[in-house]
C-alpha atoms as a printed R data frame, in Angstrom:
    type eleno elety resid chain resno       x      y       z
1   ATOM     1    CA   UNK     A     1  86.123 52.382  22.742
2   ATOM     2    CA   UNK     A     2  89.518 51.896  23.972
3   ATOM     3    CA   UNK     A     3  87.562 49.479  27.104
4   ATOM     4    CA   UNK     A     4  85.636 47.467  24.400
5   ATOM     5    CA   UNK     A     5  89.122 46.710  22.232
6   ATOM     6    CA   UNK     A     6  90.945 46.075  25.613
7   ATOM     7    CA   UNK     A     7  87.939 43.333  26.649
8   ATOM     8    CA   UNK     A     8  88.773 41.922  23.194
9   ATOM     9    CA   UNK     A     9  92.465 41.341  23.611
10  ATOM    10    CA   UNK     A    10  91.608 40.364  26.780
11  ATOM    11    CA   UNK     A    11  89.133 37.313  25.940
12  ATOM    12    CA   UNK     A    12  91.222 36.733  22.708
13  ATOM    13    CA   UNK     A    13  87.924 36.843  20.767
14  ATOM    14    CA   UNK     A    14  88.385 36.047  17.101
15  ATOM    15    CA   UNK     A    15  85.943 38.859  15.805
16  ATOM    16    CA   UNK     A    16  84.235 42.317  14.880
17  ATOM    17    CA   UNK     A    17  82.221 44.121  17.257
18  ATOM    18    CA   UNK     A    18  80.267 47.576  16.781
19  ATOM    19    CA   UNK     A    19  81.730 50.634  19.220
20  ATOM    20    CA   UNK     A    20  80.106 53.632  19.542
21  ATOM    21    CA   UNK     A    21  78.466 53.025  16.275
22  ATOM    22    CA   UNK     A    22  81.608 51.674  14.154
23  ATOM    23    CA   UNK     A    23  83.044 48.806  13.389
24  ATOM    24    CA   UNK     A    24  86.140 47.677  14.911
25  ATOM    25    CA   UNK     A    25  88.248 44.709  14.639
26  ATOM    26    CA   UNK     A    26  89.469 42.355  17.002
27  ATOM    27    CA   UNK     A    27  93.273 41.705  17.246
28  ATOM    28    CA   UNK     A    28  93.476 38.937  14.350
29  ATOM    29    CA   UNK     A    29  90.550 38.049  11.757
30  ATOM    30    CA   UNK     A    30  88.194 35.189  11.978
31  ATOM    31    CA   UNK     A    31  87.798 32.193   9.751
32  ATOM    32    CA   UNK     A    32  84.418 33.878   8.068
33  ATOM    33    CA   UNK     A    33  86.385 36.726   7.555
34  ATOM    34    CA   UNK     A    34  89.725 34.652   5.767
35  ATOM    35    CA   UNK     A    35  87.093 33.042   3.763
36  ATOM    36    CA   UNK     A    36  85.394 36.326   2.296
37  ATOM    37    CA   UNK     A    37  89.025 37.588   1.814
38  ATOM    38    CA   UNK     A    38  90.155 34.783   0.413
39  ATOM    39    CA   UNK     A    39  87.232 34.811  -1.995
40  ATOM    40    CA   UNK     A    40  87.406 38.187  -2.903
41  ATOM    41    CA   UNK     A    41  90.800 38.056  -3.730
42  ATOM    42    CA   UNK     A    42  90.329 34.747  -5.870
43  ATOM    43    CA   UNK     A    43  87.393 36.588  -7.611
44  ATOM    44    CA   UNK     A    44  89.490 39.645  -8.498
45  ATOM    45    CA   UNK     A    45  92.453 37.691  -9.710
46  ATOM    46    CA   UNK     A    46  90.015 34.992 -11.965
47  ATOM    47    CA   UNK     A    47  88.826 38.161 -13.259
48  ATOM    48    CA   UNK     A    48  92.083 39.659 -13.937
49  ATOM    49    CA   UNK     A    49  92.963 35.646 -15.662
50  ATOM    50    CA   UNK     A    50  89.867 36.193 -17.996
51  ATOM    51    CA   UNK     A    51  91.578 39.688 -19.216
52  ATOM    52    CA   UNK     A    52  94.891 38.581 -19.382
53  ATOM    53    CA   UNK     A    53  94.149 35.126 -21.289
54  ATOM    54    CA   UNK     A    54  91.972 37.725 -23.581
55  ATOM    55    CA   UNK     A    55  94.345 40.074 -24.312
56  ATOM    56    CA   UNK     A    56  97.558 38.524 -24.020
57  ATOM    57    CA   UNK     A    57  99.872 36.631 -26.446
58  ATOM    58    CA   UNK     A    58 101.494 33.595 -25.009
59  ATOM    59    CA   UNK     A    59 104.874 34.019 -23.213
60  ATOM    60    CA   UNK     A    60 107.882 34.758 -25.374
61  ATOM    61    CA   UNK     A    61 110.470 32.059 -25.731
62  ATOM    62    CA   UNK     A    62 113.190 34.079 -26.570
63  ATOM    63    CA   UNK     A    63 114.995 33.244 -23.156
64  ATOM    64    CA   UNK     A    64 114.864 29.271 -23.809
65  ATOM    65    CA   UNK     A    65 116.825 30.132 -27.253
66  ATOM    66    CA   UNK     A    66 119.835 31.561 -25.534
67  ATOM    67    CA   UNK     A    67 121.888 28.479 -25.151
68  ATOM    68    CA   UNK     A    68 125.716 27.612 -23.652
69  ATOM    69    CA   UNK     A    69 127.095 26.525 -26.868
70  ATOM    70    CA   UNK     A    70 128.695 23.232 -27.009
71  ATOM    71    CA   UNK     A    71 131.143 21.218 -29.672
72  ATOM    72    CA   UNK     A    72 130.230 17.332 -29.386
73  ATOM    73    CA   UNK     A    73 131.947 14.193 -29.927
74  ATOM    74    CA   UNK     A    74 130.916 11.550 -32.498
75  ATOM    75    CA   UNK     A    75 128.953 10.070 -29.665
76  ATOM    76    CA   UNK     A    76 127.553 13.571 -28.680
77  ATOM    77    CA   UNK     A    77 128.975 13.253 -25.374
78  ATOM    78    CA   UNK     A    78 130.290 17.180 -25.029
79  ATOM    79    CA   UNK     A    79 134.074 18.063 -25.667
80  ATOM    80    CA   UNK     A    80 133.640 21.549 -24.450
81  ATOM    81    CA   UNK     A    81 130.881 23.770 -23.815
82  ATOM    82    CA   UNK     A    82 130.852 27.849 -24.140
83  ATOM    83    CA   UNK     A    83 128.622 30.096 -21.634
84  ATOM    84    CA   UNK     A    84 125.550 31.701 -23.362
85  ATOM    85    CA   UNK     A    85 125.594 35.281 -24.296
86  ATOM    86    CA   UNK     A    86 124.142 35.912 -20.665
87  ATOM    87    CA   UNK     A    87 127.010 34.209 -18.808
88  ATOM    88    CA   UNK     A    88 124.784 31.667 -17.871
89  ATOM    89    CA   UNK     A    89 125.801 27.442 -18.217
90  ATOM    90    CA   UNK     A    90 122.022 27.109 -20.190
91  ATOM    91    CA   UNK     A    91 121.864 23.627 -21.982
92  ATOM    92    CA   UNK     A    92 119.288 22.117 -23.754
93  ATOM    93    CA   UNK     A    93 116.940 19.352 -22.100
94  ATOM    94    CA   UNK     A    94 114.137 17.537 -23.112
95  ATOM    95    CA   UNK     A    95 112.123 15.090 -20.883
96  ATOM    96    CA   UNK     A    96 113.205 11.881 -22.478
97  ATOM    97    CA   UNK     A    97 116.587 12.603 -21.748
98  ATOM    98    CA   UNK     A    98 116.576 12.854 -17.924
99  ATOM    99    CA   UNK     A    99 116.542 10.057 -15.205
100 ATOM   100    CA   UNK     A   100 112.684  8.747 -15.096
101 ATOM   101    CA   UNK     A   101 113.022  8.717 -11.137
102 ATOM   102    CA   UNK     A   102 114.163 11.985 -11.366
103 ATOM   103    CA   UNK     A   103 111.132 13.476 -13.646
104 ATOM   104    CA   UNK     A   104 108.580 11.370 -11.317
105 ATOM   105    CA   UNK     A   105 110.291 12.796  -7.734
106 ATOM   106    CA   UNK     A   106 109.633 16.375  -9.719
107 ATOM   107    CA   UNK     A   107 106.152 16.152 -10.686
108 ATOM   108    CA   UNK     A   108 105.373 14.561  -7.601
109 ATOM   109    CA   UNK     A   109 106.903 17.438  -5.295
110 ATOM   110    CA   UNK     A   110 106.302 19.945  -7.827
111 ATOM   111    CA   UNK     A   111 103.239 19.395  -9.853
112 ATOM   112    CA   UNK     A   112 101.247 15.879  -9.231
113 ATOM   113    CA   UNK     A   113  98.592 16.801 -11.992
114 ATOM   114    CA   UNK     A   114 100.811 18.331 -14.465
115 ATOM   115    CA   UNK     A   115  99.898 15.547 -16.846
116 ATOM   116    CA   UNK     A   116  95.993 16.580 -16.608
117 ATOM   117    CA   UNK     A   117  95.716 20.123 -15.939
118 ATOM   118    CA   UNK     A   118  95.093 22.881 -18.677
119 ATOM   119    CA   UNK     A   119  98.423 24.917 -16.629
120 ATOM   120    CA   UNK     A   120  96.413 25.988 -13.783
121 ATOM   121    CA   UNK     A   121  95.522 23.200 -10.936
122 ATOM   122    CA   UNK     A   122  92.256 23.987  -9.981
123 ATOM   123    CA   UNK     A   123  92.622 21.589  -6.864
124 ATOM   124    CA   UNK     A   124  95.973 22.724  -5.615
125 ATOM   125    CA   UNK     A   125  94.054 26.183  -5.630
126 ATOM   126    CA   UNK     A   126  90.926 24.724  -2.904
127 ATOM   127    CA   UNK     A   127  93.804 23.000  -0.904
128 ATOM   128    CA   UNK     A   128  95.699 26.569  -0.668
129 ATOM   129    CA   UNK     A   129  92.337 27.731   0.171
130 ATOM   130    CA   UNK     A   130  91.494 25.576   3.048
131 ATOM   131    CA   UNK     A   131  94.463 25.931   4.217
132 ATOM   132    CA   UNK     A   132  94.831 29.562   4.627
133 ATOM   133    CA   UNK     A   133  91.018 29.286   5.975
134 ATOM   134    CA   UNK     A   134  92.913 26.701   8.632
135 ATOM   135    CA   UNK     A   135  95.997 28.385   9.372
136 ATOM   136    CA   UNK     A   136  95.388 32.307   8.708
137 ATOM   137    CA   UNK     A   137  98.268 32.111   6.545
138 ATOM   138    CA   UNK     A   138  99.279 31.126   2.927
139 ATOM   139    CA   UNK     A   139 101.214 27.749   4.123
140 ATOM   140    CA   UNK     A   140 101.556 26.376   0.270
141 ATOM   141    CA   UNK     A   141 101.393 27.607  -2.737
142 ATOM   142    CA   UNK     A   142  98.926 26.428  -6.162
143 ATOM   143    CA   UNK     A   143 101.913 27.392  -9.023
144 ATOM   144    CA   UNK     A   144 102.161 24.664 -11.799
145 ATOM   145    CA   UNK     A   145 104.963 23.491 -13.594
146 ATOM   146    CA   UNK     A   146 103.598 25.732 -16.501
147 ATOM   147    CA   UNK     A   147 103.508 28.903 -14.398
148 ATOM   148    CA   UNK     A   148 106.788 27.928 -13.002
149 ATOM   149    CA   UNK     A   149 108.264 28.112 -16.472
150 ATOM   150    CA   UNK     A   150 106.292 31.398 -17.709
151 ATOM   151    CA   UNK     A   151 107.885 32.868 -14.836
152 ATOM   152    CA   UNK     A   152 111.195 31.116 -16.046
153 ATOM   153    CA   UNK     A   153 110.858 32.612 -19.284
154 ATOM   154    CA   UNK     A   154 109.562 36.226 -18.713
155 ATOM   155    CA   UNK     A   155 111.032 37.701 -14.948
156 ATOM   156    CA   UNK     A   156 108.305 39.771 -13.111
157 ATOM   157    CA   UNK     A   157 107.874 41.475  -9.623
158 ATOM   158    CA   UNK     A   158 106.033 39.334  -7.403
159 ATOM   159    CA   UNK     A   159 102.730 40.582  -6.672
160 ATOM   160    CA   UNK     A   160  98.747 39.041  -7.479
161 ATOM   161    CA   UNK     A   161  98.658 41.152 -10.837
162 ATOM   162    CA   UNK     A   162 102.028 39.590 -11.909
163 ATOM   163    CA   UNK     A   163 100.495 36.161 -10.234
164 ATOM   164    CA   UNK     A   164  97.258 36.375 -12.550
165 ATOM   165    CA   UNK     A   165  99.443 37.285 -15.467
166 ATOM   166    CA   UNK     A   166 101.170 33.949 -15.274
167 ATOM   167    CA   UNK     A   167  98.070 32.473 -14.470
168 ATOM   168    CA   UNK     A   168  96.789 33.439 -18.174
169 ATOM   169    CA   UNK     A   169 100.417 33.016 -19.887
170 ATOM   170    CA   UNK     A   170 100.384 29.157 -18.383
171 ATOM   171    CA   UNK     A   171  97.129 28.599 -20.132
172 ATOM   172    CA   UNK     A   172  98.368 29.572 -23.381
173 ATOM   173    CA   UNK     A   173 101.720 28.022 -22.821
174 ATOM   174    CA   UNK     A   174  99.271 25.056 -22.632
175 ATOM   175    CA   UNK     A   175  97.752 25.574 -25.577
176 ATOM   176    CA   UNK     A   176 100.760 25.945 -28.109
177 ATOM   177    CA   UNK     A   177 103.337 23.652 -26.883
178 ATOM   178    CA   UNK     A   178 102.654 20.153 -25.631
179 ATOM   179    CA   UNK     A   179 103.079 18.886 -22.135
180 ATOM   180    CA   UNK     A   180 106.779 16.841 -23.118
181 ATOM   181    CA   UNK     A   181 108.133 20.240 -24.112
182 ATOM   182    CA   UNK     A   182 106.920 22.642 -21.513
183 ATOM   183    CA   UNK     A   183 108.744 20.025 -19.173
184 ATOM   184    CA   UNK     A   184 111.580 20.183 -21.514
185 ATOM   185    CA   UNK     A   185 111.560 24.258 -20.775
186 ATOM   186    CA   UNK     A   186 111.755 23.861 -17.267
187 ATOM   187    CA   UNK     A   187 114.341 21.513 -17.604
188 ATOM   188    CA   UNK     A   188 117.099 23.953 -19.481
189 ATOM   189    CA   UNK     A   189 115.827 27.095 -17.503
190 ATOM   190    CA   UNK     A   190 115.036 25.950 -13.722
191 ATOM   191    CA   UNK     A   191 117.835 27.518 -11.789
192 ATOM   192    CA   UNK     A   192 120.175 25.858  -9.521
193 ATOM   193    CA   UNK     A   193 122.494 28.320  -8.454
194 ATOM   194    CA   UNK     A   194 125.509 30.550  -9.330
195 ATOM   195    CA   UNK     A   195 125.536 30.666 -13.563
196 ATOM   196    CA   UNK     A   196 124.032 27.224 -13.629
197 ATOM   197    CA   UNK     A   197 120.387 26.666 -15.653
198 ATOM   198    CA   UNK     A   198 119.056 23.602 -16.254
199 ATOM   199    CA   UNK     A   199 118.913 20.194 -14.955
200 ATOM   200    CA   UNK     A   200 122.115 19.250 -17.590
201 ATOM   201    CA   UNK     A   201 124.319 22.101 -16.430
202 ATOM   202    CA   UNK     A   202 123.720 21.251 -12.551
203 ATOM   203    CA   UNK     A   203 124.160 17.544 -12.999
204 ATOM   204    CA   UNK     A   204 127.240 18.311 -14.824
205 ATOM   205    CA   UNK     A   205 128.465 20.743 -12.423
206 ATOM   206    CA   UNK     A   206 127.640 18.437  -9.277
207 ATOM   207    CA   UNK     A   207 127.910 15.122 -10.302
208 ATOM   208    CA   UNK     A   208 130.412 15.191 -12.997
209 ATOM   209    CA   UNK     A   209 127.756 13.120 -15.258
210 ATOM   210    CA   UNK     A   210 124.154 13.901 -17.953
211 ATOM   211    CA   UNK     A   211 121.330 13.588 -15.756
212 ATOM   212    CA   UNK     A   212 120.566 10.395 -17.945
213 ATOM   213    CA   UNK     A   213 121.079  8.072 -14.542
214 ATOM   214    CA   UNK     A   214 120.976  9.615 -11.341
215 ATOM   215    CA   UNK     A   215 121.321  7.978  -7.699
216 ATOM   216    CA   UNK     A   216 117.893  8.485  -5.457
217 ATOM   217    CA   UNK     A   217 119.765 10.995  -3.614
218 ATOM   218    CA   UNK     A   218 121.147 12.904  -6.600
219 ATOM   219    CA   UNK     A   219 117.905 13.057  -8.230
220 ATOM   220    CA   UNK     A   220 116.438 14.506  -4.865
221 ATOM   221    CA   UNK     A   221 118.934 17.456  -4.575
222 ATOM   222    CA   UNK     A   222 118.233 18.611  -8.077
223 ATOM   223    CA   UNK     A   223 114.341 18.425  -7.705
224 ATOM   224    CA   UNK     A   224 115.291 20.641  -4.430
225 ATOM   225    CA   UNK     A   225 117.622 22.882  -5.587
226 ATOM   226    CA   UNK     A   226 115.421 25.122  -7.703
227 ATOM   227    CA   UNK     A   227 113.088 26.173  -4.703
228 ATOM   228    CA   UNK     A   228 116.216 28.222  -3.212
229 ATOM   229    CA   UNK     A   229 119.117 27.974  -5.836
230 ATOM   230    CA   UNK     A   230 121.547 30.129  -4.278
231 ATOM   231    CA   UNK     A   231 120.290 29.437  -0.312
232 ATOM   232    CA   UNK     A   232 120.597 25.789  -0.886
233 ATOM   233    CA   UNK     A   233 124.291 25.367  -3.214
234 ATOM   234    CA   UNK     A   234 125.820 22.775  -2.276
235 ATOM   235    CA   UNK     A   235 129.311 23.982  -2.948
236 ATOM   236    CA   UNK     A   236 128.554 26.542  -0.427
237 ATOM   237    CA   UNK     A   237 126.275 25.592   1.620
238 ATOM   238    CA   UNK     A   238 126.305 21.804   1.792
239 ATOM   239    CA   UNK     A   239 124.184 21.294   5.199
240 ATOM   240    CA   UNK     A   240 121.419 23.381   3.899
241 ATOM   241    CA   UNK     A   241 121.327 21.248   0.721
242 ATOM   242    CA   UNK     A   242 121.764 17.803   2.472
243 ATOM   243    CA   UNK     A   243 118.987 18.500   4.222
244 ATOM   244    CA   UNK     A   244 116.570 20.178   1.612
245 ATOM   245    CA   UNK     A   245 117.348 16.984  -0.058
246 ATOM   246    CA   UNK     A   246 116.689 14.614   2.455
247 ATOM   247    CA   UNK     A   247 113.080 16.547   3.201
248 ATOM   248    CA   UNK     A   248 112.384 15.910  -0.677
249 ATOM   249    CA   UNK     A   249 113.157 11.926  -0.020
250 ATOM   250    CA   UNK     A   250 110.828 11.827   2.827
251 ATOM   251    CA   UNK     A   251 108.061 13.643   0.474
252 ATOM   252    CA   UNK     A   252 108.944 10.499  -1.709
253 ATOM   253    CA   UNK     A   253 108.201  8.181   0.472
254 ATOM   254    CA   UNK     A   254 105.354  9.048   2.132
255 ATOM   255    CA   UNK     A   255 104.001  9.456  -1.496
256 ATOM   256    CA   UNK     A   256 104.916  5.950  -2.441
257 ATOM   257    CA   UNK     A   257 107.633  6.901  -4.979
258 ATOM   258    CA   UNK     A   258 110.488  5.415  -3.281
259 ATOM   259    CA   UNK     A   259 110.494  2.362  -0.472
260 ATOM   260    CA   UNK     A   260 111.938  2.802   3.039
261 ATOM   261    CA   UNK     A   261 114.890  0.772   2.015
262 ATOM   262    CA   UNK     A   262 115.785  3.929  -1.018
263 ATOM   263    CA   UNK     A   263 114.819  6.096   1.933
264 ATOM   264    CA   UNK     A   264 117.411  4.688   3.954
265 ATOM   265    CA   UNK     A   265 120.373  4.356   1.459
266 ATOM   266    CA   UNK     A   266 119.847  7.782  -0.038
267 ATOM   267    CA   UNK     A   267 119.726  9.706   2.666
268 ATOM   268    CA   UNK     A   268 123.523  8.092   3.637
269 ATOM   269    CA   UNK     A   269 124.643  9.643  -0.049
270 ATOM   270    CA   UNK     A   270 127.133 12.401   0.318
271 ATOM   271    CA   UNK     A   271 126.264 15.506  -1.178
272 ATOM   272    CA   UNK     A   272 128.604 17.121  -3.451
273 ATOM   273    CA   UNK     A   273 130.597 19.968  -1.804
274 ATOM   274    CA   UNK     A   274 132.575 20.962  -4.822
275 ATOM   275    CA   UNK     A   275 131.267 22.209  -8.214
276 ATOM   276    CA   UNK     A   276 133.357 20.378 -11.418
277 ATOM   277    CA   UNK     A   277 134.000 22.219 -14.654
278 ATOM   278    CA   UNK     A   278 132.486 21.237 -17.470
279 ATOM   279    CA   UNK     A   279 134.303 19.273 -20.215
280 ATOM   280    CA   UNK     A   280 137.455 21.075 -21.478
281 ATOM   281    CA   UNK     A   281 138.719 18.839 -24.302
282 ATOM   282    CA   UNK     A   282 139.910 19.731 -27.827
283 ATOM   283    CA   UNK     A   283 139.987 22.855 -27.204
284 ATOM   284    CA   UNK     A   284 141.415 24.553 -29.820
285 ATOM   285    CA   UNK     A   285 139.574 23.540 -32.492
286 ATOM   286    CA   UNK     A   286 136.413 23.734 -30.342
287 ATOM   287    CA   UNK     A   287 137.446 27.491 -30.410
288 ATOM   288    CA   UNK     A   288 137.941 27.602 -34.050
289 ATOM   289    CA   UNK     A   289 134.651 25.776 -34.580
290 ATOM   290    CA   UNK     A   290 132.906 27.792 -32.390
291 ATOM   291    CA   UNK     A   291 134.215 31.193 -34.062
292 ATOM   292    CA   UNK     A   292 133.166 29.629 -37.305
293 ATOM   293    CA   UNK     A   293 129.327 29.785 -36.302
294 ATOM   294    CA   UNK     A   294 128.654 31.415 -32.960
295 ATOM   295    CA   UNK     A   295 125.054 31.162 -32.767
296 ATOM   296    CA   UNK     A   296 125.023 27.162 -33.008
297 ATOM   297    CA   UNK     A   297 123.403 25.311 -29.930
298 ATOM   298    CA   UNK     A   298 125.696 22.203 -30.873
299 ATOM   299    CA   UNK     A   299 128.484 21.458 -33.387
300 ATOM   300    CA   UNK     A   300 129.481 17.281 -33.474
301 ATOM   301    CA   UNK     A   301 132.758 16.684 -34.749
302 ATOM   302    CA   UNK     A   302 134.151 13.166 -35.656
303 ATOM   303    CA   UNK     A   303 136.534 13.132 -32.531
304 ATOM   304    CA   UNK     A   304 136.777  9.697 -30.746
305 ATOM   305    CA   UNK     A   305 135.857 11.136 -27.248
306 ATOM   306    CA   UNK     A   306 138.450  8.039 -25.685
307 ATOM   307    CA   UNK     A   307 141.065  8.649 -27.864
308 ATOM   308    CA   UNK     A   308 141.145 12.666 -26.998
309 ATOM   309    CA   UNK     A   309 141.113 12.089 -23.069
310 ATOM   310    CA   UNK     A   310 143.897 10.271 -23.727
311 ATOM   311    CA   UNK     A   311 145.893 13.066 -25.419
């Protein structure tokens, strides 16, 4: 036996071989067998989807209530903000209120079908497939935006029960919420390092700005950012998040998003190497406000935001 295995190391052959009666492997599996493990694994965990869409409710959104509380100018531009009960900076965001470059670079390097698929992208799953048939290897993933924020809402160990779990929550996300707010979701939950939550609470941080209009490059970094929050944190680690950034712009172009010229120019933006505070104005009687009624998500005063910054 121990001849027959060394002949196989030897000739680097890719398969299994009966010795002495048994079967025995070969040093690394061969593409048939990646594709029947492949397949059996995709059966068991469409199986384990069918269950879990069956007997599970939909994801709670108890997480997405927990808000940074915030005391707003007449113009709703924010005078201060207060951390959520979690310690987190958590602010609200819906799509319509973000940079439209900014929401295309996302579903483009996040989720191209998002608009079309019932939470789970069938055809991000076959490309996964071939690939690991290809390389021996998961090289990318098939998670949706929707899975993305189940997984947002509702922390679990990583592992394919937890993965089909998320599978069937994303399906019923898709079912009770529409496709504008399960964006909305990711945008005030997505993390992006330190206490920060949300694309408002990292633009703010960052950029000193709403995320309403952001530069090519600053709408890059934030689509980045979430993939390794705390790896990639610009404050502290500003070469790792230059050039997660500039791999996102590249993505951009080759997908037609951006042209070569955007290419060019962004890719010359500095990234931010210091994190701002938030707005810190009126602040006492944001503090009485806010002891009036904790729970509130937003409290607008009648405050002339340019006459207070110049108090």
């Amino acid at each position: 036996m121990n001849t027959e295995l060394s002949r196989l190391k030897r000739t680097g052959r890719d398969s299994a071989v009966r010795v002495h009666g048994f079967r025995a492997w070969s040093f690394g599996p061969s593409r048939n067998d990646r594709v029947w493990v492949w397949a059996v694994v995709n059966v068991i965990a469409l199986s384990a989807v069918a269950v879990a869409y069956l007997a599970l409710p939909g994801p709670a959104l108890e997480r997405s209530r927990h808000l940074s509380g915030l005391v707003l100018a007449r113009d709703g531009s924010i005078l201060r903000g207060f951390l959520s009960a979690d310690g987190k900076w958590r602010l609200t965001a819906i799509a319509d209120s973000v940079d439209p470059l900014y929401r295309k670079m996302l579903l483009a390097a996040e989720d191209q079908r998002f608009a079309t698929h019932p939470g789970i992208d069938a055809l991000a799953v076959l490309r996964a497939f071939g690939q690991f048939v290809s390389h021996g290897r998961i090289v990318s993933g098939a998670s949706t935006l929707s899975m993305q924020v189940v997984r947002l809402l509702e922390r679990r160990p990583r592992s394919l029960a937890a993965k089909a779990v998320e599978a069937a929550e994303a399906l019923s996300l898709e079912r009770h919420l529409a496709k504008n707010a399960i964006l909305g979701l990711y945008l005030t939950l997505a993390p992006f390092g330190g206490n920060l939550e949300g694309v408002r609470a990292a633009s703010l941080a960052y950029f000193g700005k709403e995320p309403r209009h952001l530069s090519p490059g600053e709408a890059a970094l934030l689509v980045a950012l979430p993939r390794a929050p705390e790896r990639l944190r610009p404050d502290r680690h500003p070469e790792a998040a230059r050039q997660a950034r500039d791999a996102v712009l590249a993505r951009m172009r080759e997908k037609g998003v951006i042209s070569e010229q955007v290419l060019l120019e962004a890719r010359e933006e500095p990234v931010p190497q210091h994190r701002l505070a938030l707005p810190f104005h009126a602040v006492h009687l944001a503090r009485a406000l806010r002891n009036d009624m904790p729970d509130a998500a937003a409290q607008t005063t009648t405050i002339d935001p340019l006459l207070q910054r110049q108090l």
